[in-house]
C-alpha positions in Angstrom: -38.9 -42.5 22.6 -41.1 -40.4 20.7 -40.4 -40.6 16.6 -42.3 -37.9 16.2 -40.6 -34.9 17.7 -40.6 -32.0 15.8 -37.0 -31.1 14.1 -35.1 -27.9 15.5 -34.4 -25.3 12.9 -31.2 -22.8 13.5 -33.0 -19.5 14.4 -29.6 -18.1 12.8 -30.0 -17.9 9.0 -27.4 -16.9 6.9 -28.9 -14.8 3.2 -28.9 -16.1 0.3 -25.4 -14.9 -1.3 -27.7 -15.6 -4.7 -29.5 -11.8 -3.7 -25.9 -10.0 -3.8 -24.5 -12.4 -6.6 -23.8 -10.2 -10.2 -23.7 -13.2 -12.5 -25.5 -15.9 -12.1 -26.1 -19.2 -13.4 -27.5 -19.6 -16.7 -30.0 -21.7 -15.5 -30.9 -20.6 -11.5 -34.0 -22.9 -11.3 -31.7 -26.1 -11.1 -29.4 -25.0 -9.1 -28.0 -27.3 -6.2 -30.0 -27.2 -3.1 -28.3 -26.4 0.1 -29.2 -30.0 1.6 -28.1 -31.9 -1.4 -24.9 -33.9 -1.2 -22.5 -34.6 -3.7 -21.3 -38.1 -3.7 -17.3 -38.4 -3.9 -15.4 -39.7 -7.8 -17.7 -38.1 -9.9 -15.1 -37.2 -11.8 -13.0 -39.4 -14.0 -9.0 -40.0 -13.7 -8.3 -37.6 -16.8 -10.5 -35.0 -15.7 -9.2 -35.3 -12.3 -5.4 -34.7 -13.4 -6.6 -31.7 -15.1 -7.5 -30.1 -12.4 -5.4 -31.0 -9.8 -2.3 -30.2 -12.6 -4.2 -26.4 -13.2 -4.8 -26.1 -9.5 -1.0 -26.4 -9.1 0.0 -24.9 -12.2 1.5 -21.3 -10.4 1.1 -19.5 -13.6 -2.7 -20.2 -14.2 -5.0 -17.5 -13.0 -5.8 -17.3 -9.3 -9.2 -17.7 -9.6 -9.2 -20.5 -11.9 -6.8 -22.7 -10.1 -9.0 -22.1 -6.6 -12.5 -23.2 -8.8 -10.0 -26.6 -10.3 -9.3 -26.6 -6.7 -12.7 -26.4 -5.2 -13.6 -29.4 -8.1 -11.3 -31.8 -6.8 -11.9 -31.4 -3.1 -15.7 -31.9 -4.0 -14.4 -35.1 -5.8 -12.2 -36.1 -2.7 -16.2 -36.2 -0.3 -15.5 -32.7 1.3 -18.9 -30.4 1.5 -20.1 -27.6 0.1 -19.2 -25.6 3.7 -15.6 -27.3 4.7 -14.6 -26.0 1.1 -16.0 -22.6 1.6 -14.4 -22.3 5.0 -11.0 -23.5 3.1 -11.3 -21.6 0.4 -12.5 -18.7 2.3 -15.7 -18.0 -0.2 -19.6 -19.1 0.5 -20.8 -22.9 0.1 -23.1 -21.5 -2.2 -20.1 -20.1 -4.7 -18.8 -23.5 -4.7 -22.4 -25.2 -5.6 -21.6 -22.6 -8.5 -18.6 -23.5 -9.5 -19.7 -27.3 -10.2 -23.0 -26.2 -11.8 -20.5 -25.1 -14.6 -18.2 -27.9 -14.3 -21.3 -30.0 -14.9 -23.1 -27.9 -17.4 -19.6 -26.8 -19.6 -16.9 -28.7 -18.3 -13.0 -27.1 -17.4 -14.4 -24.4 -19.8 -17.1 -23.3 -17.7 -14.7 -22.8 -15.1 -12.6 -20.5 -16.9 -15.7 -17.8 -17.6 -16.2 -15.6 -15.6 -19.6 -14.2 -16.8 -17.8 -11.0 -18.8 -16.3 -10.0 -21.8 -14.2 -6.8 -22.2 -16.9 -4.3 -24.2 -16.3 -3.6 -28.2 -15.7 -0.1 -29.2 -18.1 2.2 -29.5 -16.8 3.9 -32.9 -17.0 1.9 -35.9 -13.8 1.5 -37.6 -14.6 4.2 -39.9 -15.1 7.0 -37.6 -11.8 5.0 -35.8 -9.9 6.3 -38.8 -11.3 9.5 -38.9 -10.6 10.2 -35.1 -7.0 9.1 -35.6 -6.7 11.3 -38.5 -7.7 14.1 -36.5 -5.5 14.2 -33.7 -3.0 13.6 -35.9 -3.6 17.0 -37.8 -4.6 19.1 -34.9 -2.7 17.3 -31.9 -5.6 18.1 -29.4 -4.4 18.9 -25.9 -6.9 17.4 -23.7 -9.1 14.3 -23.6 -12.1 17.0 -23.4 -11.9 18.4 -26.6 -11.4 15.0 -28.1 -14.8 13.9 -26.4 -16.4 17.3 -27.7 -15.1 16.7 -31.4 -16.3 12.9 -30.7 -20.1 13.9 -29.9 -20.3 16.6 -32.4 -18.9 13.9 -35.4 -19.8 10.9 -34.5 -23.1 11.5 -32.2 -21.6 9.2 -29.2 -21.1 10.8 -25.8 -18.0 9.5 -23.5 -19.8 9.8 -19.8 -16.0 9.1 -18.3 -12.2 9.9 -18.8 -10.9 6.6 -18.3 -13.2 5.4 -21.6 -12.2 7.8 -23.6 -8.2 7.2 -22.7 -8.6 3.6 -23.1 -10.1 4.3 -26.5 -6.7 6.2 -27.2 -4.7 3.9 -26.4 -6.1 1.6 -28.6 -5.9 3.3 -31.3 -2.0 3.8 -30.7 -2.7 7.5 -29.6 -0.6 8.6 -26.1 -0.1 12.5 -24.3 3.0 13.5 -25.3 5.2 16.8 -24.8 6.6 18.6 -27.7 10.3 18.5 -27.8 11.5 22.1 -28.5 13.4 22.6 -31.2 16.2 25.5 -32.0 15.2 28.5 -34.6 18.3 27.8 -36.8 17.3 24.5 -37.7 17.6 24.2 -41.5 16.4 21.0 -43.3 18.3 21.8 -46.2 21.6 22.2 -44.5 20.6 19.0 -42.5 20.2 16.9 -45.2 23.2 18.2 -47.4 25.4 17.2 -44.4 24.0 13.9 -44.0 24.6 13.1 -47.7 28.0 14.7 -47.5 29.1 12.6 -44.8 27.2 9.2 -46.0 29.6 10.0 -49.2 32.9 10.6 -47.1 32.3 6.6 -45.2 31.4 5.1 -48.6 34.8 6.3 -50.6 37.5 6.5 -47.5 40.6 5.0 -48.1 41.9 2.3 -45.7 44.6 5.3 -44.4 41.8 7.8 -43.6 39.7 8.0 -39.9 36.5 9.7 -39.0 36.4 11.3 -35.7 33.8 13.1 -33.6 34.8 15.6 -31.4 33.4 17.9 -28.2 33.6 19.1 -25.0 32.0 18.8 -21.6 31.5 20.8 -18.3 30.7 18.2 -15.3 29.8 19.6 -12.3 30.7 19.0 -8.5 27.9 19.1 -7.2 25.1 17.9 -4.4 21.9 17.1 -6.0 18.8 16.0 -3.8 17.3 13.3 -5.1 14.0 11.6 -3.8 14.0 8.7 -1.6 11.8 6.5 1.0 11.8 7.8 4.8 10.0 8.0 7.7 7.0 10.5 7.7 8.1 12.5 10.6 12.1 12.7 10.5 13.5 15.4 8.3 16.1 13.8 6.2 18.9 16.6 4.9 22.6 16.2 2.9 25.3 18.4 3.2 26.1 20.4 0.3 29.4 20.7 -1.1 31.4 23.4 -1.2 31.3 25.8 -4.5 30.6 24.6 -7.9 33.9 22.9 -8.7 33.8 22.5 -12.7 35.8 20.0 -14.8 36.6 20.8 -18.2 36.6 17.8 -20.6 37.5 18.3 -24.2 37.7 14.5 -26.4 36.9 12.8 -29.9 35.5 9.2 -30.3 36.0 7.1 -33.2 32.7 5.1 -34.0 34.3 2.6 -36.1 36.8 1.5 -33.5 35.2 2.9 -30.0 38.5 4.3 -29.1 38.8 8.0 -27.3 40.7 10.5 -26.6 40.4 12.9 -23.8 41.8 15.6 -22.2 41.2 17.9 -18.8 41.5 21.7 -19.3 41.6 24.1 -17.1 39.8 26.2 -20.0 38.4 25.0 -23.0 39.5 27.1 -26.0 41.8 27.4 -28.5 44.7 26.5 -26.6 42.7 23.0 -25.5 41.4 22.6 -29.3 44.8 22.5 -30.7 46.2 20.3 -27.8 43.3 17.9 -28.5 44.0 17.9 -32.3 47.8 17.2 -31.8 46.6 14.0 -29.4 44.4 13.0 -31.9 47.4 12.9 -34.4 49.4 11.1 -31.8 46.8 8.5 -31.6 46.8 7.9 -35.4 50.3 7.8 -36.3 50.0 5.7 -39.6 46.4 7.7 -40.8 47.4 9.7 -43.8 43.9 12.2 -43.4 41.8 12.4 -40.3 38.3 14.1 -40.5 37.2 15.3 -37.4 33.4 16.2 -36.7 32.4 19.2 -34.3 29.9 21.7 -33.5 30.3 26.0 -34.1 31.9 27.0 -31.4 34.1 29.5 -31.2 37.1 28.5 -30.1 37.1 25.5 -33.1 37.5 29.1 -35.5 39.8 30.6 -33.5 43.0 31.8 -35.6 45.1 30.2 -33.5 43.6 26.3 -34.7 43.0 27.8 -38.3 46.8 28.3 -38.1 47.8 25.1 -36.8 45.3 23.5 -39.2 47.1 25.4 -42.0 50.6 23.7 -41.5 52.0 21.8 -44.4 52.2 18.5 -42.2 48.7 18.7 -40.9 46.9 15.6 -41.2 43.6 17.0 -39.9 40.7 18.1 -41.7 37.7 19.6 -39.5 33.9 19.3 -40.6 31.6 21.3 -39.1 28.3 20.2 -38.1 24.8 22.4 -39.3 23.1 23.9 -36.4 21.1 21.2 -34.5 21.8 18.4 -36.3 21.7 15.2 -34.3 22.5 13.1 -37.2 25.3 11.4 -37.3 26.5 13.5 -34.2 26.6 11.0 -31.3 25.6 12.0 -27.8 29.7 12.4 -26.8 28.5 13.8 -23.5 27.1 10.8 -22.1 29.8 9.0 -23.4 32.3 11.1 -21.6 30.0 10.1 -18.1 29.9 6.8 -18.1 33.9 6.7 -19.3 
C-alpha cells in the first residue's frame, strides 16, 4: 500500500459566506478554520442551563434562542455542518456564533452587530421643529424636510426618516375636525358653569335628565369583506328607506332611560316624552331636562304644557355645538 498517495480535493467548493457577510467578527484573523474541531463540554453546567433554558424560553428572540441553540449542540459533539444543515444557516455562521460566545460570553450572542441610529437634530433644533408644526400645522412631510434644510442645514434623503423623526417627537397626520360657525366659547363656557352649579346645589328631590331624538335607518349597507378574486359577491337591497323615529332622555346618575317610537317627532312626541319622564319620577319635586334647539322643543304647544301649574319640568337648552356635558344619546339609543 502506498502511504504516499496524494489526497483528493472536492473539485466542488462552496464561497466563502465571509465575502457576502455584513458584520463581521471583530477580530477576522482568528477566526475558526474550516478543518478545526471543537471538542464536546466546553461549556460548564451553569452556562449550559442558560442556554438550553433561553433556547426554550418561547418569548426570547428568534434569533437569539437558535445562536443558544447552535451553542449547546456544539457542546453536545455535533459539527460545524450537521448544525448548519439543522439550523438551516452556513457552518461558517455557527463558527461565528461561538467566536462570540468565546470572546463575550451569552452577551455576545445577543448583538447583532447594530444599533438603531441617533437623531440627526440636536435637541435644540428638536424643540424648535416641534414648535413649528405646532404653529403652522404643515401639511406634508415635504415642506417639513424643506423648513428642515433651510433651518437646520440637514437634508432628509427619504420619507420614511423624516416620519420616523415625527413620530418621535410625538408629532402624527391628522385631519381637522370641522367645526360649526355658531360655536361661541362664551356661551360654552357660561353653560358649563351653569350646569356644574345646578349638580353641586340639587336637592335630594330634584333629577337631571338629558334628552334627544334619533332617526335609524332600514337599510342595506355594503360593507367590505374577504372573497374570491373572480366571483362577484352582491346583497339584496331592502326595500325603501323604512325610518324609525326614536325620541328618549337618560339619566347619567342612575343610567335609567326612557324612550319612545313616533311616528313623527315634534311637538306632539316632545310633550308625550315629557309626561313619561314625569311618570318615571313620581316622587322628584323638579326635573331639569337637557336638549338641543330644535324646533319642535319651542313649539307653543310644550311651552303650554310646560306652563301648567303642576308641571314638574324645567327645560335647559344646550348652546350651539356644545359637547360638554351633552352625552352622545344617539349611540346610546343603538346599542339599547
Amino acid at each position: 500500500m502506498d502511504f504516499f498517495a496524494p489526497i483528493c480535493v472536492p473539485t466542488h467548493l462552496y464561497p466563502d459566506s465571509l465575502e457576502i457577510r455584513i458584520f463581521l467578527l471583530p477580530n477576522h484573523a482568528s477566526r475558526i478554520l474550516p478543518n478545526r474541531m471543537i471538542r464536546p463540554g466546553f461549556l460548564d453546567p451553569e452556562s449550559r442551563q442558560d442556554l438550553t433554558e433561553l433556547a426554550r424560553d418561547g418569548s426570547a428572540a428568534h434569533r437569539l434562542a437558535r445562536r443558544a441553540n447552535a451553542l449547546v449542540l456544539l457542546d453536545d459533539g455535533m459539527s460545524y455542518t450537521a448544525i448548519a444543515k439543522v439550523l438551516l444557516v452556513d457552518d461558517d455562521t455557527i463558527r461565528t456564533w461561538y467566536a462570540l460566545y468565546q470572546e463575550e460570553g451569552i452577551e455576545g450572542l445577543a448583538s447583532f452587530g447594530y444599533e438603531g441610529s441617533a437623531c440627526r437634530l440636536s435637541d435644540e433644533q428638536q424643540d424648535k421643529l416641534k414648535a413649528w408644526i405646532t404653529g403652522t400645522l404643515p401639511r406634508t412631510t415635504r415642506a417639513i424636510g424643506a423648513w428642515i434644510e433651510q433651518e437646520c442645514g440637514i437634508e432628509y434623503q427619504g420619507r420614511s426618516g423624516l416620519i420616523a423623526l415625527l413620530h418621535r417627537l410625538g408629532m402624527e397626520h391628522r385631519k381637522p375636525k370641522a367645526v360649526s360657525r355658531k360655536l361661541d366659547p362664551a356661551k360654552q363656557a357660561a353653560f358649563i358653569k351653569a350646569y356644574e352649579d345646578l349638580l353641586n346645589h340639587m336637592a335630594d328631590d330634584e333629577a337631571v335628565l338629558f334628552a334627544d331624538a334619533v332617526h335609524p335607518t332600514h337599510a342595506v349597507r355594503p360593507v367590505g369583506c374577504w372573497g374570491p378574486k373572480d366571483t362577484q359577491i352582491a346583497v339584496e337591497q331592502s326595500s325603501g328607506r323604512q325610518r324609525l323615529n326614536i325620541h328618549g332622555a337618560i339619566d347619567l346618575e342612575t343610567g335609567q332611560t326612557r324612550m319612545l317610537e313616533a311616528v313623527t317627532v315634534d311637538a306632539i312626541s316632545t310633550i308625550m316624552l315629557l309626561m313619561a319622564i314625569e311618570a318615571m319620577y313620581p316622587g322628584k319635586r323638579l326635573i331639569h331636562l337637557f336638549l338641543d334647539n330644535a324646533r319642535y322643543h319651542h313649539a307653543k304647544l310644550v311651552q303650554a304644557w310646560l306652563a301648567r301649574p303642576e308641571c314638574r319640568i324645567k327645560l335647559h337648552f344646550v348652546p350651539a355645538y356644545c359637547p360638554h356635558p351633552w352625552p352622545n344619546f344617539r349611540s346610546l339609543t343603538r346599542k339599547a
